[in-house]
C-alpha positions in Angstrom: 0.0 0.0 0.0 1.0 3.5 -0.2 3.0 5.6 2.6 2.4 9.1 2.7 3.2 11.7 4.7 0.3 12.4 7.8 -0.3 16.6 8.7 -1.0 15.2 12.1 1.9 12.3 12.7 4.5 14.6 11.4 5.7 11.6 9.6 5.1 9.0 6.7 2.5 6.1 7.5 0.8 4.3 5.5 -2.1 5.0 4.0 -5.2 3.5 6.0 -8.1 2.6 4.4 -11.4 2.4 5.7 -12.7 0.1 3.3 -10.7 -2.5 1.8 -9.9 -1.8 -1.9 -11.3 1.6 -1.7 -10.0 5.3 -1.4 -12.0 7.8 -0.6 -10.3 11.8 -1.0 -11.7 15.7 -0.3 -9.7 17.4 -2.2 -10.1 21.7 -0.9 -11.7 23.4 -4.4 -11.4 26.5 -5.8 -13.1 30.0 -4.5 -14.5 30.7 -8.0 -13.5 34.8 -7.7 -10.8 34.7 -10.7 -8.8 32.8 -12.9 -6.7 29.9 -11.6 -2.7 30.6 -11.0 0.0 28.4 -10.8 -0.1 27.6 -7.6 -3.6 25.9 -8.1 -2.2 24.1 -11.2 0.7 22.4 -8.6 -2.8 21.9 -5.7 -4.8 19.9 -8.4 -1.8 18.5 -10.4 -0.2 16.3 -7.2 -3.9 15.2 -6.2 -4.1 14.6 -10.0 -1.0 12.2 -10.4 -1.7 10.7 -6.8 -5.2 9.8 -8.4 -4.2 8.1 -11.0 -1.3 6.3 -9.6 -3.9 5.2 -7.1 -6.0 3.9 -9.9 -3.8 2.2 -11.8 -2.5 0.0 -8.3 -6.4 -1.2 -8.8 -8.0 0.5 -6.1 -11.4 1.9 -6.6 -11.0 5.9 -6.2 -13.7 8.7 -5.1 -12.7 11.8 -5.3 -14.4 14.7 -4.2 -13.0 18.2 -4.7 -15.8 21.1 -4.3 -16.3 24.6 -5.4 -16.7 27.5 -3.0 -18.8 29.7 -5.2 -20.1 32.1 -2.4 -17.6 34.1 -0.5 -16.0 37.6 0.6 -13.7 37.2 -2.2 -16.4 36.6 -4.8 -19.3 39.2 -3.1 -16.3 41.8 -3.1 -15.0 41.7 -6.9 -18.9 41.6 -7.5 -19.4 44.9 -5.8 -16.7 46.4 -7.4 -17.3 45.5 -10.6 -21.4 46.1 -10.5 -22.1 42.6 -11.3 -24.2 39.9 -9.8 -22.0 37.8 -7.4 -23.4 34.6 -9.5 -22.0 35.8 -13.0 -18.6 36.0 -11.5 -18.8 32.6 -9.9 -19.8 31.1 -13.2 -17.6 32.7 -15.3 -14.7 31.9 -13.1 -15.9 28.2 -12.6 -15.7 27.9 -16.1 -12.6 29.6 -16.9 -11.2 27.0 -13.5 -12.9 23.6 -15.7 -11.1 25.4 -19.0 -7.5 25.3 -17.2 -7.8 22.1 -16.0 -9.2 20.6 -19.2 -5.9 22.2 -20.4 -3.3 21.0 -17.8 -4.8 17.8 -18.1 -6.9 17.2 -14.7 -9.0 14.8 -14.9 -12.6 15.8 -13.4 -13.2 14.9 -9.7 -16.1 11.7 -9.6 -18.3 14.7 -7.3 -18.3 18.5 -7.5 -20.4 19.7 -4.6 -21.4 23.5 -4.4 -21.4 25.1 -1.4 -25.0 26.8 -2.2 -26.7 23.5 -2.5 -25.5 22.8 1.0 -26.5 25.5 3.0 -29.7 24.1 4.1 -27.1 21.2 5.6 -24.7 23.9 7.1 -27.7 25.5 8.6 -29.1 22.1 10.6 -25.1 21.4 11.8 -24.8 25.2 13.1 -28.3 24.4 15.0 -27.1 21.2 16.7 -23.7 23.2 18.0 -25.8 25.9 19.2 -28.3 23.9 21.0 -24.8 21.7 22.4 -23.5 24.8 23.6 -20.7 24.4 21.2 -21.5 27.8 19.6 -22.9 31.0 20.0 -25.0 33.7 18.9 -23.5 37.5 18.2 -24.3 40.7 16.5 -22.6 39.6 13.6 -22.8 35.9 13.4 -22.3 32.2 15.0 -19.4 31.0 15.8 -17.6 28.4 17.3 -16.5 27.7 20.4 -13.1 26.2 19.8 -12.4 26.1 23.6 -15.4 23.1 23.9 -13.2 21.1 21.0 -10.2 19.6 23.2 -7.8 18.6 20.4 -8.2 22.2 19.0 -5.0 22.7 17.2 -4.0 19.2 16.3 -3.4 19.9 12.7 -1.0 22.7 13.4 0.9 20.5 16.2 -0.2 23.8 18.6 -2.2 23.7 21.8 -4.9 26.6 22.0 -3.0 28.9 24.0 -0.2 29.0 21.0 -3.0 30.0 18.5 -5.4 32.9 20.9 -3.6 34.9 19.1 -4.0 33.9 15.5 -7.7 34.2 15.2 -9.7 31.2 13.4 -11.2 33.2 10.6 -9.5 34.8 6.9 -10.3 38.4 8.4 -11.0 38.9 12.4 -14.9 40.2 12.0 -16.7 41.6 15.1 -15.8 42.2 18.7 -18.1 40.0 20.1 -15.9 36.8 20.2 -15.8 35.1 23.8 -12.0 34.2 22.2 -9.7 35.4 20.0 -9.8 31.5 18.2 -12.9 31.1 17.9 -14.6 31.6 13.9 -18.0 32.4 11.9 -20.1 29.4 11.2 -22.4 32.0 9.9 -22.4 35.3 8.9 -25.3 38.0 9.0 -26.3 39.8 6.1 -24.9 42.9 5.2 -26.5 45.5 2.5 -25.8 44.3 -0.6 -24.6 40.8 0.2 -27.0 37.5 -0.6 -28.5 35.7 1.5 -30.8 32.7 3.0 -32.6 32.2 6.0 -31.7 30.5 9.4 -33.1 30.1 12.5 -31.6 33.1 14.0 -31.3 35.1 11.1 -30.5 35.5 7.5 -27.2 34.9 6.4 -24.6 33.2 4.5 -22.4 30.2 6.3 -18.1 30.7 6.8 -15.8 29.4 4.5 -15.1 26.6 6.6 -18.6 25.3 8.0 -19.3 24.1 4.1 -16.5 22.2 3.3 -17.2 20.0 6.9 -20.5 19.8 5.5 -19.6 18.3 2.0 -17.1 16.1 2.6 -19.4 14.2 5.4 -22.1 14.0 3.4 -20.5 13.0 -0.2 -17.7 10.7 1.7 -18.9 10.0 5.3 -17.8 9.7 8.2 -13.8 8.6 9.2 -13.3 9.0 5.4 -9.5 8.1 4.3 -7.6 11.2 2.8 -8.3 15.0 3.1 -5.7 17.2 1.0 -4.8 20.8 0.1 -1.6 22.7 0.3 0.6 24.6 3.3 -1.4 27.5 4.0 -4.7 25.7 4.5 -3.4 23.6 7.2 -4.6 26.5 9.4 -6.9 28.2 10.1 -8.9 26.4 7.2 -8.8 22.7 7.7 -8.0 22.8 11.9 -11.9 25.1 11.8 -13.0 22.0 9.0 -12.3 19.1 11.3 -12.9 21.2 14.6 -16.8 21.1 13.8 -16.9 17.8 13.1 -15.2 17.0 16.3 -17.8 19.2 17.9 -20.8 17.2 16.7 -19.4 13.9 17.5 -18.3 12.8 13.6 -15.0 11.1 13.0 -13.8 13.2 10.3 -10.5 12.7 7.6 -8.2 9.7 8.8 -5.3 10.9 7.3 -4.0 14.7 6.7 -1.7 15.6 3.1 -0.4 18.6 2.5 2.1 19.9 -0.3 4.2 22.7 -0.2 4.2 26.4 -2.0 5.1 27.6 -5.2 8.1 30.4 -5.6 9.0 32.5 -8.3 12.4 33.9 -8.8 13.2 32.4 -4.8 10.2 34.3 -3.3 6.9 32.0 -2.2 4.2 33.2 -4.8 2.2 35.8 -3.3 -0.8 38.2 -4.5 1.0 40.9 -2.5 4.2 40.7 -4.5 2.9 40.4 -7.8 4.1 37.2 -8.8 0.7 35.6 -9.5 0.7 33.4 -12.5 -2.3 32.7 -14.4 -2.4 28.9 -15.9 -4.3 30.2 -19.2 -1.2 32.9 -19.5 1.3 30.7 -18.8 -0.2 27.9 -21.6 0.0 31.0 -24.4 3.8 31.3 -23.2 4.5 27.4 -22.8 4.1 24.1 -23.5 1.1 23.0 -20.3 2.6 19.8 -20.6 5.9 21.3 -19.1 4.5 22.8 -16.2 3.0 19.4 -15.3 6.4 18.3 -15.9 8.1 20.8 -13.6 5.4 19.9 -11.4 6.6 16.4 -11.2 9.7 17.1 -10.7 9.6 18.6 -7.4 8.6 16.0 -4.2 5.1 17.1 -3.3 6.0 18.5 0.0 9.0 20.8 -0.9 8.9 24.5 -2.5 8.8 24.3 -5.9 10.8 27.1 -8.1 9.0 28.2 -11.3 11.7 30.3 -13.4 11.4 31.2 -17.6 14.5 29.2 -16.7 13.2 25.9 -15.2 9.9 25.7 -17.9 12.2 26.2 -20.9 13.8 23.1 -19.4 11.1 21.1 -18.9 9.3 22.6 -22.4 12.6 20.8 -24.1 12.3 17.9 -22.2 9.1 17.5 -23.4 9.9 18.0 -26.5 12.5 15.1 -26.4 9.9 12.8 -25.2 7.5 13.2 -27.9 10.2 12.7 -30.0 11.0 9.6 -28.4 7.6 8.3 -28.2 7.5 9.2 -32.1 10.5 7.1 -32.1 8.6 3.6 -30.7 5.2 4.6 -32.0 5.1 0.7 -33.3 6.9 -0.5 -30.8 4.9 -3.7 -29.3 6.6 -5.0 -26.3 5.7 -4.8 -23.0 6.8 -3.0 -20.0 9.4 -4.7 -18.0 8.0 -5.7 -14.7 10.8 -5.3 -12.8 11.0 -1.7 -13.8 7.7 -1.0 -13.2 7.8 -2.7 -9.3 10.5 -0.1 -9.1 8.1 2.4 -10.0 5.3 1.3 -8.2 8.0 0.9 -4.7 9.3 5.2 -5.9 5.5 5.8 -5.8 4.3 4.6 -2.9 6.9 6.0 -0.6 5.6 9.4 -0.3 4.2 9.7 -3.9 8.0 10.6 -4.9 6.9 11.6 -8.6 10.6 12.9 -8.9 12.2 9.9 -8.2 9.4 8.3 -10.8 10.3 11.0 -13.5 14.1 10.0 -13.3 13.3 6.4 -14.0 11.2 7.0 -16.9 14.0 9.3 -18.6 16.3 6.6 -17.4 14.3 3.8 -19.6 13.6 6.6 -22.5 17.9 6.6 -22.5 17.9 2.8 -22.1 15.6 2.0 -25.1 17.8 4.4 -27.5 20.8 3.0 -26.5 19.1 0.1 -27.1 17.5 0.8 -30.5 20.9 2.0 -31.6 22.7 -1.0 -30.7 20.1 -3.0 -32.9 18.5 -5.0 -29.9 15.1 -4.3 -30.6 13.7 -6.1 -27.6 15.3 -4.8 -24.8 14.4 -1.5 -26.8 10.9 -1.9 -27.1 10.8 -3.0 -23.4 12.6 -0.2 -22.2 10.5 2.0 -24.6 7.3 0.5 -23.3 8.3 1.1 -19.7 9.0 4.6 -20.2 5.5 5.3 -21.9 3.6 3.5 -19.0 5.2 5.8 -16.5 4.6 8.9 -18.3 0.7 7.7 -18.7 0.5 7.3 -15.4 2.2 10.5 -14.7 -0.7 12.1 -16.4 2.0 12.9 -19.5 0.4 13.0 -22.5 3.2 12.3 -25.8 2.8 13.6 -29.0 3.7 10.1 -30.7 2.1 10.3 -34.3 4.6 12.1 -36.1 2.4 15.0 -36.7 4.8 17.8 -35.8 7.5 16.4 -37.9 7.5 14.8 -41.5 8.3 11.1 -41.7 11.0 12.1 -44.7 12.8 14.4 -41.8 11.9 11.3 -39.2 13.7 8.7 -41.7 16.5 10.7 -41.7 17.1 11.8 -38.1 17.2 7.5 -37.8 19.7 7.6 -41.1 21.9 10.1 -39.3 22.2 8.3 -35.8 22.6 4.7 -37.3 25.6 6.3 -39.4 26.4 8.2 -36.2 25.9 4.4 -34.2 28.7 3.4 -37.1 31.0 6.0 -36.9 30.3 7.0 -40.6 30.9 11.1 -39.4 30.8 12.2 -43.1 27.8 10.0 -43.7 26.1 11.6 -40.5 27.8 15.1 -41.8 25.9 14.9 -45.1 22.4 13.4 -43.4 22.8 17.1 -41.5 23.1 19.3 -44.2 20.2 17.5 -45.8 18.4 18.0 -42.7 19.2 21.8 -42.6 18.5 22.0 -46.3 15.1 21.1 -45.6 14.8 23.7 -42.6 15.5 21.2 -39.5 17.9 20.8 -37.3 19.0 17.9 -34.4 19.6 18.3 -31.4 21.9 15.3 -29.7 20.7 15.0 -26.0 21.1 11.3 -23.7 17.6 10.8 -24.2 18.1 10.7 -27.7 18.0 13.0 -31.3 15.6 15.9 -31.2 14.4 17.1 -34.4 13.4 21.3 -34.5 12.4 23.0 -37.0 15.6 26.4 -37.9 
């Protein structure tokens, strides 16, 4: 089984399931107020790739990842723009699907709302009120985190360390019996929508509905709840706090990966270093950033330069090339390569140490190839293509981008270059450059470009 590393446990464990054979995941969605940025594209791409590595060990996946389409973030860009706050969550949901589509995300099997679950949100803030566990101001409900005893498990902090923190993404009121304790519900303010509660219309907090979805799609003591760094707290400690509070055995295991830094700084709206994905895919290959993505263990920073996508855009290249390479190759993958693979994997989803090994078989099959041993080649060859499928790496292998004439003689020039023939390879290059192509001579084999 797989070994991953547990928020909670400060350390890798395995992965415990709660039904055998059967993963069930909450992945934290977008807030649909703009257009995705890279460091969403590195959220859903290692949930993505542990997904379908999950899959393809046989196990039966859910995954649930919802959208928080009612918010400050969305009511205020609404205001200011003079729109209705559902136009901008439905343009930006779509423009979210459009990105992923692109990146190559496949769709979570459930996409709860957070409007269709107020009505649920609403009957959970009623049972905490009537338990004591929460309370009524001028503003709102909220929680009181001082009745949850663990409070603060998450962020390996007792509830003194965190008074001081607050619990919600602004501070709102000055009604709080403590400086932890968060909105479960928020009263309406001109201007703002709203539905009706018990103790007054409202809208719910940003982290009463995604308690409320993941319960209800997944249930209770459900296997894997995920998002990145800065939602260990206050977001996913206020999640699993109300749970706690009404009695429910919430997410068995915690996953988190780590941030996204540009030029050495962590990505930040505040600096300016925001990247939208649908900019980025004009600029480069999306294929490389998925690459890049891979390349970097989940849980460490992750340095997005012009510098690093250029190298992973070539790199891509040369693997299309390659797969162009063994479109008809027939073999199968070697099974000791691909237990290797599986063992990388499932030791902390170590997608680097997975990304070496295919590059390593893509070298081994041209060595291969070049050496005349078409076996072992078409082994190697199908090893690396397995990997990069599971890896969520789509190849270009049908030859589109370049012309089988300028294919057939790449492969005259490295069999002559396999030979030692240098004039014949010499002359297979100038043809090539007559044409308007060059090659490029890399360890993972000859890349064809168009001068």
């Amino acid at each position: 089984m797989i070994s991953l590393y547990d928020t909670v446990e400060s350390k890798v464990v395995p992965l415990r399931l709660r039904d055998p054979g059967q993963v069930s995941i909450y992945v934290c969605g977008p807030t649909v107020y703009g257009p995705p940025h890279i460091g969403h594209g590195r959220h859903t791409m290692v949930y993505d790739v542990l997904r379908r590595f999950l899959v393809w060990k046989g196990l039966d996946v859910t995954f649930v990842s919802n959208i928080t389409d009612i918010d400050d973030k969305i009511i205020g860009r609404a205001n200011d723009e003079g729109r209705e706050w559902q136009d901008i969550a439905t343009k930006c949901e779509n423009i979210w699907w459009k990105s992923m589509d692109l990146y190559n995300v496949d769709r979570p099997d459930h996409v709860p709302h957070a409007t269709d679950y107020v009505d649920q949100m609403v009957e959970l803030i009623s049972v905490l009120l009537d338990d004591g566990k929460a309370y009524l101001t001028g503003d709102g409900v909220y929680l009181r985190v001082s009745q949850v005893a663990d409070y603060g498990l998450l962020a390996n902090q007792d509830l003194d360390d965190l008074l001081e923190g607050g619990g919600d993404r602004t501070v709102v009121g000055t009604e709080k019996e403590n400086p932890a304790d968060f909105a479960m519900w928020k009263f309406t303010k001109e201007g703002e929508p709203s539905w009706p509660s018990p103790w007054g219309d409202g809208r719910p907090g940003w982290h009463t509905e995604c308690v409320v979805m993941a319960l209800d799609i997944l249930g209770e003591g459900f296997d894997l709840h995920t998002g990145g760094l800065d939602l260990v707290f206050p977001h996913h400690e206020n999640e699993r706090a109300q749970a706690v509070a009404n009695g429910k055995n919430f997410a068995t295991h915690w996953m988190h990966h780590g941030f996204v830094e540009m030029e050495g700084e962590k990505m930040s709206k505040s600096l300016g270093n925001v990247k939208n994905l649908l900019d980025l895919a004009e600029q480069f290959d999306p294929r490389a950033y998925r690459l890049l993505v891979l390349q970097s263990h989940y849980r460490s920073p992750m340095e997005v330069t012009e510098a690093t996508l250029n190298n992973a855009q070539a790199a891509m290249q040369r693997l299309d090339t390659f797969a162009r390479r063994f479109a008809d190759a027939t073999e199968s993958p070697d099974a000791e390569a691909m237990n290797e693979f599986d063992t990388v994997m499932s030791r902390d989803l170590d997608s680097a140490g997975a990304v070496d090994l295919m590059f390593r078989k893509v070298r081994e099959a041209n060595t291969a190839r070049d050496a005349g041993d078409g076996g072992a080649a078409g082994s190697a060859a199908a090893t690396a293509l397995e990997i990069a499928s599971v890896l969520g790496l789509e190849l270009e292998s049908s030859g589109d981008d370049v012309p089988a004439e300028i294919e057939a003689l790449v492969q005259r020039r490295t069999d002559a270059r396999a030979a030692k023939d240098w004039a014949a390879a010499d002359q297979i290059r100038d043809e090539l450059t007559a044409a308007g192509w060059t090659v490029e001579d890399s360890a993972d084999g000859p890349v064809a470009r168009r001068i």
